[in-house]
C-alpha positions in Angstrom: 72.4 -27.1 5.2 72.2 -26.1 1.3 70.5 -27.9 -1.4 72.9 -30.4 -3.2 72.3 -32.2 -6.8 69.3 -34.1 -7.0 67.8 -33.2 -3.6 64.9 -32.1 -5.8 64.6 -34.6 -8.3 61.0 -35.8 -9.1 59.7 -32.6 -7.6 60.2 -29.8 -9.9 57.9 -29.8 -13.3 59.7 -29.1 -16.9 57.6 -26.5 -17.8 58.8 -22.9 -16.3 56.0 -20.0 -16.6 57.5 -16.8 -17.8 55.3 -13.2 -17.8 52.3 -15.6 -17.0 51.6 -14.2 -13.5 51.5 -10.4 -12.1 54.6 -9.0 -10.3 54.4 -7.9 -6.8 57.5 -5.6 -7.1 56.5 -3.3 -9.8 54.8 -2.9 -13.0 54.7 -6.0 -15.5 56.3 -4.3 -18.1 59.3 -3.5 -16.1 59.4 -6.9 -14.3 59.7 -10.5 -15.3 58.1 -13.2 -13.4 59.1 -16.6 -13.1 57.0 -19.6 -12.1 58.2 -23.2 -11.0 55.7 -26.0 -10.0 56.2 -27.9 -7.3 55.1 -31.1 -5.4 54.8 -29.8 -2.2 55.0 -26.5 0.0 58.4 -27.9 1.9 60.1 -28.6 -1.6 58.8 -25.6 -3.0 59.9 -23.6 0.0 63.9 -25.0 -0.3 63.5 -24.1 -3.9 62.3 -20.0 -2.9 65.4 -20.3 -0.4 67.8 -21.5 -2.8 66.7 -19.2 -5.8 66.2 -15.4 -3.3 69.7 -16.5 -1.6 71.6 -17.9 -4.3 71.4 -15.5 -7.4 71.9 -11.5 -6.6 69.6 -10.4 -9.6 66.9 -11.7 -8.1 64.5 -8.8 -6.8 61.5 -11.9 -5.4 61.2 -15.1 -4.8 57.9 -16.3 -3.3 55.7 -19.7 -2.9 52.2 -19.6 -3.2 49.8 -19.2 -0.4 48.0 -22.9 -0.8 48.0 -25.4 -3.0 47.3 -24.9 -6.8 44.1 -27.2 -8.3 46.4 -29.7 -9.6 48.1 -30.3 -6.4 51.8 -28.4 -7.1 52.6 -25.2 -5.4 54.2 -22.2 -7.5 57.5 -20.4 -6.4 57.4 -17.1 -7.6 60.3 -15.5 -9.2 61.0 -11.8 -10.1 63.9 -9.6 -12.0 64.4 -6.7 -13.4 62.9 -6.8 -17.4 66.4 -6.2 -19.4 68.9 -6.9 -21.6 70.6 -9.6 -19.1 67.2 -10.6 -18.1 67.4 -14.6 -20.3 71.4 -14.8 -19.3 70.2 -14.8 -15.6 66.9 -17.0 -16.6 69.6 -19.4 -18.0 71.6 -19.2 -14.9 68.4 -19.8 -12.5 68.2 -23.1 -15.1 70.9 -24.2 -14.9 70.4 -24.8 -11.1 67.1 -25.9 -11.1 68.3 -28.8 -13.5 70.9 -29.9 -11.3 68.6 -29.8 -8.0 65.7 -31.4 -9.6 67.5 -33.9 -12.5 65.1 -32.2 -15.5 67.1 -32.1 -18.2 64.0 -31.3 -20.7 63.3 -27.6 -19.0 60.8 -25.9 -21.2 58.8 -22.3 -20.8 55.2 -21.4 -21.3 55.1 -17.7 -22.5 52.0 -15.7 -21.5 50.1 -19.0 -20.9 51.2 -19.6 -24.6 49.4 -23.0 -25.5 53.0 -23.7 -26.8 55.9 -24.3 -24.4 59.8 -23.8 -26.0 62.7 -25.3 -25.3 64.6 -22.7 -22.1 67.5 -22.3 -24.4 69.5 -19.1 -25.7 67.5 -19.4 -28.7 63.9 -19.2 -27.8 64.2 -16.8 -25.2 66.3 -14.2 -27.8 62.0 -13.7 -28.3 61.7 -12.5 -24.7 60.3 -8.9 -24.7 63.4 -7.0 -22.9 61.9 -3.8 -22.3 58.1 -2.0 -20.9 57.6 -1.2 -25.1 58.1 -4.9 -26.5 55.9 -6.1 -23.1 53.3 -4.1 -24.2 53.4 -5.0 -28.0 53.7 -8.9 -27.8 51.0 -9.4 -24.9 48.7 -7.2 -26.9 49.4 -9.1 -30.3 49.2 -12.4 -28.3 46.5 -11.6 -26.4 44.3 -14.8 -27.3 47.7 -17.2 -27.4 47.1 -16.9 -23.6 44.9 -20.0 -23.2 43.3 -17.9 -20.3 42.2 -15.5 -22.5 41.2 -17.5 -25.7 38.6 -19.2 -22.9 37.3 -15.5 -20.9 34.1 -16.4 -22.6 33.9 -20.0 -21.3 31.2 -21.4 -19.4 33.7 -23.5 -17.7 34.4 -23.2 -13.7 38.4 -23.7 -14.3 40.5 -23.9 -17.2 44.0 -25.3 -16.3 47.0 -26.0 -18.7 49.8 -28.6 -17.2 51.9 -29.3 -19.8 49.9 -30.2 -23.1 47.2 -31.5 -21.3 43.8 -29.6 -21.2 41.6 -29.9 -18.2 38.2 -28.3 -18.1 36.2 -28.6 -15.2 32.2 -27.0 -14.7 30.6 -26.7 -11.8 28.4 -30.7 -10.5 30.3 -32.1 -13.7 33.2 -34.3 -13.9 36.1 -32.7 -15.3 37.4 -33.4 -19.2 40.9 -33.2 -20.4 42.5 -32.7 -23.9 45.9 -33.1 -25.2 46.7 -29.5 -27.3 47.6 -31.0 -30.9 48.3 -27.4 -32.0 47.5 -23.9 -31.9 47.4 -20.6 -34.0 46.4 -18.7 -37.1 48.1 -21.0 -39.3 47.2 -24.4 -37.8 46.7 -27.3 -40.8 43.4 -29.3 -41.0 44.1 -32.6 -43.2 41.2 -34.4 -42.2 37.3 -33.9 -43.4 34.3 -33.1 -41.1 33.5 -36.2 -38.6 29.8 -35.6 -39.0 29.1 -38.8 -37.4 30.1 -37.1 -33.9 27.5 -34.4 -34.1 26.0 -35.2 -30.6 30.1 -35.1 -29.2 30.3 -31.0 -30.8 26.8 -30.2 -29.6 27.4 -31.7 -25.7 31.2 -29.4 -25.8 29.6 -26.6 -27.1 27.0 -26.8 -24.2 30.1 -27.6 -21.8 32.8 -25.4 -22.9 30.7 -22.0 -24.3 29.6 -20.3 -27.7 32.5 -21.6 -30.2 32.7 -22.4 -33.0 33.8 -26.2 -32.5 34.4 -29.0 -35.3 35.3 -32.5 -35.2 38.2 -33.5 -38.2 39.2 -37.2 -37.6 39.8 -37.5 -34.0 40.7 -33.8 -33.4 38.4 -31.2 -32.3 39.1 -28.0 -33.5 38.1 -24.7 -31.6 38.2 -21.3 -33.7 38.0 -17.5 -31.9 38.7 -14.7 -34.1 41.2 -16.9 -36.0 42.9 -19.1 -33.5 42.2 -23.0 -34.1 42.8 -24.7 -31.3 43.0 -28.3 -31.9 42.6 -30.6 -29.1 42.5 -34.5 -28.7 40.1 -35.9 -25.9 41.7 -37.9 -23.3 
């Protein structure tokens, strides 16, 4: 028996990974990925089934092996990188809202620190084709939060959502909501100077940043990116 509305609901998280894992069919720039999180390998596995039988553009659909470090499982997605490639995102959507009830579906680009709304709109930005691939994960090479932290001390670096979690080896793990992010990010506040021993302790944590504390927010700065983060 086939999935029906809702049969998903609670399971599936809002935020949809695009180009943020490598494809197993072919070269990156000629394939998009897709990634959906999932509580639990059974649910995840109905949403592979529904996805690989139910939409013929699909080259891939896949779960992950085990489980991921917050607990979800990933179902893999893959199609050809194209023209039609965000009218057939939109269709796979459109179905994954009606299994799961998410009406607020949003897409991580790259491991972006951003998420955008999965609309016509924001994916018009999509690169469509091995050239634009190329040229927008090269110019947004540090956007992807894996690569803005290559340098970090840190055992694990995980974004779900906004939320931040940075976890060293014999040390508890610390989490940050992402305030903002990029070249142009605005700093209103002055230096918290009174928090010097809070900088010095996340330098030693995270790695050699330049890190500052304005208000509440730290703010993180590699080769131009601020990253501005609230502790939880």
């Amino acid at each position: 028996m086939g999935l029906l509305k809702n049969d998903l609901q609670f399971l599936v998280d809002n935020i949809v990974e695009i180009d943020s894992f490598k494809s197993k069919m072919g070269d990156d720039k000629d394939i998009i990925t897709l990634a959906f999180s999932v509580n639990g390998d059974s649910p995840a596995k109905d949403l592979e089934n529904f996805i690989e039988k139910g939409y013929p553009f699909v080259l891939d659909a896949d779960v992950s092996s085990g489980e991921q470090s917050d607990g979800s499982y990933k179902v893999f997605v893959e199609m050809e990188r194209n023209k039609d490639a965000p009218m057939h995102i939109l269709e796979i959507a459109d179905g994954v809202r009606k299994l799961a009830d998410v009406d607020n579906l949003r897409f991580r680009y790259y491991k972006n620190f951003k998420s955008n709304p999965l609309d016509e709109e924001s994916l018009a930005n999509l690169p469509l084709d091995a050239q634009a691939y190329e040229r927008v994960t090269t110019e947004t090479h540090l956007e992807n939060y894996k690569n803005y932290f290559s340098n970090s001390y840190a055992e694990s670096i995980n974004l779900n959502d906004n939320i931040l979690t940075v976890k060293n080896t014999y040390q508890q793990p610390v989490r940050f909501e992402v305030v903002d992010f990029g070249k142009d990010t605005q700093i209103n506040e002055t230096i918290n100077m009174a928090d010097m021993a809070e900088v010095i302790w996340l330098t030693k944590y995270l790695g050699d940043y330049n890190i500052c504390k304005y208000g509440n927010d730290l703010v993180l700065e590699n080769k131009g990116y601020l990253l501005k983060l609230r502790r939880i």
